[in-house]
C-alpha positions in Angstrom: 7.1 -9.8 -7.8 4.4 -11.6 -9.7 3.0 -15.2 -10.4 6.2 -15.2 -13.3 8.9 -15.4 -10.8 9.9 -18.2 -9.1 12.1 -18.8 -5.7 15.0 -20.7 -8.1 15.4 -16.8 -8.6 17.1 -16.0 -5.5 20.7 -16.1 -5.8 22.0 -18.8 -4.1 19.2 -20.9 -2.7 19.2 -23.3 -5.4 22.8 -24.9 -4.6 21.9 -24.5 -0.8 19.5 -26.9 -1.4 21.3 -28.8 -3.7 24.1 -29.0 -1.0 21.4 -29.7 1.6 22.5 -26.1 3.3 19.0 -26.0 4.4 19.8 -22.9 7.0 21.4 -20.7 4.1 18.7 -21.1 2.0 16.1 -20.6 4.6 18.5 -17.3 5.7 18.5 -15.9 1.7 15.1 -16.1 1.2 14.0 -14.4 4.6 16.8 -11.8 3.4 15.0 -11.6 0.2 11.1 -11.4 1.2 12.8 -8.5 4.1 14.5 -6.5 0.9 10.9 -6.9 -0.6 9.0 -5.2 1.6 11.4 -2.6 2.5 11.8 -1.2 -0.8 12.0 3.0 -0.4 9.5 5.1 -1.9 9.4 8.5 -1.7 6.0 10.5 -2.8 6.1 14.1 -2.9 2.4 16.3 -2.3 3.1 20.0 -2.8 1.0 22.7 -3.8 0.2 26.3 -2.6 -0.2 27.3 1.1 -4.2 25.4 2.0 -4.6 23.5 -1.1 -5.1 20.4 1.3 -2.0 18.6 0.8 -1.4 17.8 4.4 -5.0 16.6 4.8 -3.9 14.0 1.6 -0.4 13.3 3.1 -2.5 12.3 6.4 -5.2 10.2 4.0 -2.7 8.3 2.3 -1.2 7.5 6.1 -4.5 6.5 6.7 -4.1 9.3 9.4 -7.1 11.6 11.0 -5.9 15.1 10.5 -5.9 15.0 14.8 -4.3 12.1 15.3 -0.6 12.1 16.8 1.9 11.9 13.9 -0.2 13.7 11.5 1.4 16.4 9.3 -0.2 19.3 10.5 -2.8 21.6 8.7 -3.8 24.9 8.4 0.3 26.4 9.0 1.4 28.6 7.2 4.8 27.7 4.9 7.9 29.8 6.7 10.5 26.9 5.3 11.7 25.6 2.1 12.7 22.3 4.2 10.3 19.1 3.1 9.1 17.6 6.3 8.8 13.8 6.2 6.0 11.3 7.0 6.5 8.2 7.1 3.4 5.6 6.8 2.9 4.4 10.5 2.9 0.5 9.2 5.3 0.8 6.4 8.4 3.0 7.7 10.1 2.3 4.2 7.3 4.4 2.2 7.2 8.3 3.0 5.3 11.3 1.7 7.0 14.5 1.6 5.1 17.6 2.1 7.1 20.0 0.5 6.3 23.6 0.3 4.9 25.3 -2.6 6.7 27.4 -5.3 4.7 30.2 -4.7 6.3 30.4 -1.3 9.8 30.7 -2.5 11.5 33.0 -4.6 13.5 30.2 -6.8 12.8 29.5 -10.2 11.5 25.6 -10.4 14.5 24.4 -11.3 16.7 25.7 -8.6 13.9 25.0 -6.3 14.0 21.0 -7.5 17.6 20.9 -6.6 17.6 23.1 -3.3 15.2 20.1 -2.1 17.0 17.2 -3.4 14.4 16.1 -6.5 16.6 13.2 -7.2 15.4 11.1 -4.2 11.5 11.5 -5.2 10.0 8.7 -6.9 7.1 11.1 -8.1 5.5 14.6 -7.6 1.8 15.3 -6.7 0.8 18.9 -7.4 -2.4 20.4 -5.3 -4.6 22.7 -6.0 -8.2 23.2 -4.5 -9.2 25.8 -6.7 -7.1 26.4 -10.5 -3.9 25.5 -11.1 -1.7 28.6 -11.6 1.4 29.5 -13.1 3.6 28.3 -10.3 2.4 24.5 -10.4 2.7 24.6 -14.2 6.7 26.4 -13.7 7.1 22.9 -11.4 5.8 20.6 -13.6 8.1 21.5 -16.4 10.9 21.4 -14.5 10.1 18.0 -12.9 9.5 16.7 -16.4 13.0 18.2 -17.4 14.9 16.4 -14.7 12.9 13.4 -16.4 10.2 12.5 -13.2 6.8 12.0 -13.3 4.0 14.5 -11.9 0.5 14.4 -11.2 -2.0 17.1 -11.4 -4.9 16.2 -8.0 -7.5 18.9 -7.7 -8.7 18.8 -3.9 -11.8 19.4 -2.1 -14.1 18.5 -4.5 -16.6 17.2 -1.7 -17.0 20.8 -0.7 -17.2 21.5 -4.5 -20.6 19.3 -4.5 -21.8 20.4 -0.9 -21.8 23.7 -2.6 -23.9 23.4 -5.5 -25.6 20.3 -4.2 -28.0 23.5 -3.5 -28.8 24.7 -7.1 -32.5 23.2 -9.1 -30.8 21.3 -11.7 -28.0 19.9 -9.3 -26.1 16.8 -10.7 -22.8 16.0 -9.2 -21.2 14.2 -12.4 -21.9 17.5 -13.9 -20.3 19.4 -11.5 -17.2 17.5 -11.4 -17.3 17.7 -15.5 -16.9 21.5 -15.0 -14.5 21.4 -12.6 -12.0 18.8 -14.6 -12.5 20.8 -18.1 -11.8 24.1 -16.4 -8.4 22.6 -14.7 -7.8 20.9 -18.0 -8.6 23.8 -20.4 -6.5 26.4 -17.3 -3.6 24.0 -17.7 -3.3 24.0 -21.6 -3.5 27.7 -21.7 -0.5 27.9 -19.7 1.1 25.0 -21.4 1.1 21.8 -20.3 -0.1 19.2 -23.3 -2.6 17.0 -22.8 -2.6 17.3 -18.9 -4.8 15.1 -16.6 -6.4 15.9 -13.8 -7.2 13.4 -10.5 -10.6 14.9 -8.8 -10.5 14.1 -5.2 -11.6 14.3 -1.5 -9.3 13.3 1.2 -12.1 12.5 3.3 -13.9 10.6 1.1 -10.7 8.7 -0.8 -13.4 6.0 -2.0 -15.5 8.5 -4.4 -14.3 10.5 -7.4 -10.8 10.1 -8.9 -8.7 8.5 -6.3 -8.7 5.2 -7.2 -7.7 6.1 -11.0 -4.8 8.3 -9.3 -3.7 5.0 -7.8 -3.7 2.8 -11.0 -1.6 6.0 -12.9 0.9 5.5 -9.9 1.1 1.9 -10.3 1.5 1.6 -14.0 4.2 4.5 -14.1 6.1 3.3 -11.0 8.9 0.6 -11.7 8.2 -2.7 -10.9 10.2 -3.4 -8.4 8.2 -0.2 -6.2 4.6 -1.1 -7.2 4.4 -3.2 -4.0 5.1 -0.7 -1.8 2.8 1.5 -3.1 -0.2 -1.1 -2.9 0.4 -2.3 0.2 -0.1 1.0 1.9 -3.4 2.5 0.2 -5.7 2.4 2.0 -8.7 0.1 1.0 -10.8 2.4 -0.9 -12.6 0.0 -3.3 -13.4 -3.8 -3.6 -11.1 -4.5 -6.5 -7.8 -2.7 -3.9 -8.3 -5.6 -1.7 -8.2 -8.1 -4.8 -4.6 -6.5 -5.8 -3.7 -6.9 -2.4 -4.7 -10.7 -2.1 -3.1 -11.5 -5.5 -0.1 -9.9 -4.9 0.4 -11.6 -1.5 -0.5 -14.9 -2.8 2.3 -14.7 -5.4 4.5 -14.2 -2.2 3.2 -17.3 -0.2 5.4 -19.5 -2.6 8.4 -18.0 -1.0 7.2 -17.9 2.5 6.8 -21.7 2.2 9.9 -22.6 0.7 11.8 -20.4 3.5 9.4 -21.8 6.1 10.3 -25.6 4.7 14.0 -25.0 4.8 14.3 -23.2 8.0 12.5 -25.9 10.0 14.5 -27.3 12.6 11.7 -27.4 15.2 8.6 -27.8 14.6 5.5 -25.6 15.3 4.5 -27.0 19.0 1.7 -29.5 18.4 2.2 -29.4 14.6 3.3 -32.7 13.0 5.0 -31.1 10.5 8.1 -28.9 10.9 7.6 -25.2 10.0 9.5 -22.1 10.5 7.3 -20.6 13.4 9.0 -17.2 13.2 8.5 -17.0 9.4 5.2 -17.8 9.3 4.1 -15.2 12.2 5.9 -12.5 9.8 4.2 -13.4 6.9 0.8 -13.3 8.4 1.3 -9.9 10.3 2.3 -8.8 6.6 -0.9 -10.1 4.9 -3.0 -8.3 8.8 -0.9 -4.9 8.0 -1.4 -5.0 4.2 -5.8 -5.8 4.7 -5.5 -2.6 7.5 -6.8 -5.0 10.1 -4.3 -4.6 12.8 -5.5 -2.8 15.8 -4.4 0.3 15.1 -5.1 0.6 11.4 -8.6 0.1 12.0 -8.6 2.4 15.0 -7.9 5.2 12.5 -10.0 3.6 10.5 -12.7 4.0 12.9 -11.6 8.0 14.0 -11.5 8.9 9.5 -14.9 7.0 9.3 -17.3 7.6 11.8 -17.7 3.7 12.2 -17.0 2.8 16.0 -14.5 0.5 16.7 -16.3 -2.2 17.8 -19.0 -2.2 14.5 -16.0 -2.6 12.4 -14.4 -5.8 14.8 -17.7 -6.9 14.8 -18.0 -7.7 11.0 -14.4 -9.9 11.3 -14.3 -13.5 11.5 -11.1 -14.1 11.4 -9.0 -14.8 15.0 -5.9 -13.2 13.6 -7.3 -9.7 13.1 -6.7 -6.7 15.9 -4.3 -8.8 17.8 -0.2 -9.5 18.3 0.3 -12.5 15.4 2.4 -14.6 18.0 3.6 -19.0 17.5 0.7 -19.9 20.1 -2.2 -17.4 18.2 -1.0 -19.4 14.8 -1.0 -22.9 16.0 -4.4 -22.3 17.7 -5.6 -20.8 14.1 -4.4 -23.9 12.4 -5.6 -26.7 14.6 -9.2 -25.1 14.1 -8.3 -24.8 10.4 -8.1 -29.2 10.8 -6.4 -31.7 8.8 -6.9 -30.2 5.4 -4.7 -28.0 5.9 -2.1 -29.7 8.1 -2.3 -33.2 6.0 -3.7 -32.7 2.5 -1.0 -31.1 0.2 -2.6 -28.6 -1.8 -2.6 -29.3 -5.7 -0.9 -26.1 -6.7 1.9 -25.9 -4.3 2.5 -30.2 -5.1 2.8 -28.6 -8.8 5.5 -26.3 -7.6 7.8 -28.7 -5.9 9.5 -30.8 -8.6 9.9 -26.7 -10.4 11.9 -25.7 -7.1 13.6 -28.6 -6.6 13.3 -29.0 -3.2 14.2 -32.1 -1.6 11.3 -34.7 -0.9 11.6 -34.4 2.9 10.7 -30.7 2.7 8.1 -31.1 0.4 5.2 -31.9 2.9 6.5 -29.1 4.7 6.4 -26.8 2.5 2.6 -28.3 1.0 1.4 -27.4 4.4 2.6 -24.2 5.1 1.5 -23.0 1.4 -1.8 -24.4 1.9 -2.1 -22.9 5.5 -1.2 -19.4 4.5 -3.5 -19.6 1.3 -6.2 -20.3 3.7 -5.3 -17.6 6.4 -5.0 -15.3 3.3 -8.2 -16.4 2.1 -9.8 -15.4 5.5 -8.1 -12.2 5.8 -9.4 -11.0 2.3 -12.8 -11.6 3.3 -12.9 -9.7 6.6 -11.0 -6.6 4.6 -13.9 -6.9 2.4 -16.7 -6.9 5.0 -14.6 -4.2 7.3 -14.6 -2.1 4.1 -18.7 -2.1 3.5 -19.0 -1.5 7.2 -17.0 1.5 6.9 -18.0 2.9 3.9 -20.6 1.5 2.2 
């Protein structure tokens, strides 16, 4: 959802507050943010046997190609069965490795069916060296069953490595050559005006990657983009920037279901909030930054970067650690009266919009300003982890 929308939206709350049914409406918008961020999405990487698409499958996962739970490389294709990964943080969003066409003996079409196409959002075809007859045979029969398909050309780090070599080296040129010839292969063997992602799965923050992700994003359907931004991996500066905006859109909602469902107060907080709500919106925004322990443990194992380098650079108290009532209330005594006391000026603006009753309306003022802040600090530690890691 973006800055358009408005929490009037959800069916139901409105007369819940109008009827002062403060616990259904603070129960429909905590169904509502839940529906949010478990919206399925199902990403298909295929390609020939040792194109690299496990080694992307485990990138996008944020994954080592050792760590436990990563689809496993180098194996030969026996089975037509697509094998399953789920992202470790978001369960709802899994990448299917499915096996190349070359390894079957079905036409594309057939093949599409025999794995259930219809339950793909989109296809990603592999190829670390040309594209051949068999990806094109797929690609027209995932546009004919009206999907969408992306053409990624892998490896290109070892592409550079190799000619880094040469007199008149230059690696723009390089990866010029490479795109035209995939481009020019592709055409011959008819596929109009095809485009071609250049990338490395090891280095997801050079070459075409990050154009790959905006091509997802625009073609997905609205309602899907979410999930796909919250689990890329922060690759570039202006990621993390989607990432704040989009979860500040969301803090409006958090505030008005916090605000409703506050019966007790946060202990040693004035001001009644929903503690439980608030420690799930903030583990969101720690999940969606990759600063939970675990993210930036693989972030550490893909990156070189020890562990510790990486916690060093983070400010924030709420990063590598269990988001729990106590950890919050600690965070927002330090964070003083601004935020408990002082209403901030574009949640007041929301208020008489929503229509919530004056007795929530500090309430929900408070919790709005204290996850903008939290957000705010989150953001900035994504940023410096990022530089750490790959800059």
């Amino acid at each position: 959802m973006g800055d358009d929308s408005h929490p009037e939206e959800i069916p139901g709350v409105r007369e819940a507050l109008e009827n002062n049914n403060n616990a259904a409406a603070a129960a429909l918008i905590q169904q509502h943010l839940e529906q949010q961020n478990n919206i399925p999405l199902d990403i298909v990487i295929t390609g020939e046997s040792g194109s690299g698409k496990s080694s992307f499958v485990n990138a996008l996962r944020g994954l080592s190609n050792d760590d436990e739970g990563a689809a496993p490389t180098g194996v030969t294709e026996t089975t037509l069965e697509p094998a399953p990964y789920p992202h470790p943080d978001y369960p709802n969003v899994t990448l299917w490795d499915l096996p190349g066409i070359g390894t079957t003996k079905f036409p594309a079409d057939k093949y599409l069916k025999l794995v259930g196409f219809e339950k793909f959002d989109f296809f990603i075809i592999i190829s670390d060296t040309r594209f051949r007859e068999n990806d094109v045979k797929l690609a027209k029969g995932i546009q004919r069953m009206k999907k969408k398909f992306y053409f990624v050309r892998s490896k290109v780090d070892n592409d550079i490595r190799g000619e880094r070599g040469q007199r008149d080296f230059s690696a723009e040129r390089t990866l010029t050559k490479i795109r035209d010839d995939c481009v020019h292969r592709l055409r011959r063997l008819g596929i109009e005006s095809p485009q071609v992602f250049l990338v490395s799965s090891f280095e997801l923050h050079l070459y075409d990657f990050s154009l790959l992700q905006q091509a997802l994003q625009r073609d997905l359907p609205k309602n899907k983009r979410d999930a796909l931004l919250f689990v890329m991996p922060n690759f570039n500066p202006e990621i993390i920037i989607k990432k704040k905006k989009t979860l500040k859109s969301k803090i409006k909602y958090y505030a008005l279901g916090s605000a409703a469902g506050a019966a007790v107060p946060l202990p040693g907080l004035s001001i009644a909030v929903d503690a439980a709500l608030l420690v799930g919106a903030v583990t969101h925004f720690v999940h969606a930054f990759g600063l939970d322990m675990p993210s930036l443990k693989r972030l550490s194992a893909r990156t070189g970067v020890p562990y510790t380098d990486l916690c060093a650079v983070i400010i924030s108290q709420l990063a590598a650690v269990e988001i729990t009532g106590e950890l919050l209330l600690k965070v927002v005594t330090q964070l003083g009266s601004v935020a408990a006391l002082i209403a901030a000026e574009e949640a007041s603006r929301l208020i008489p919009f929503i229509g919530i009753p004056v007795s929530m309306g500090l309430s929900f003022t408070t919790t709005y300003k204290i996850l903008n802040l939290i957000l705010t600090g989150l953001a900035e530690d994504a940023q410096k982890v990022f530089e750490k890691a790959l800059v």
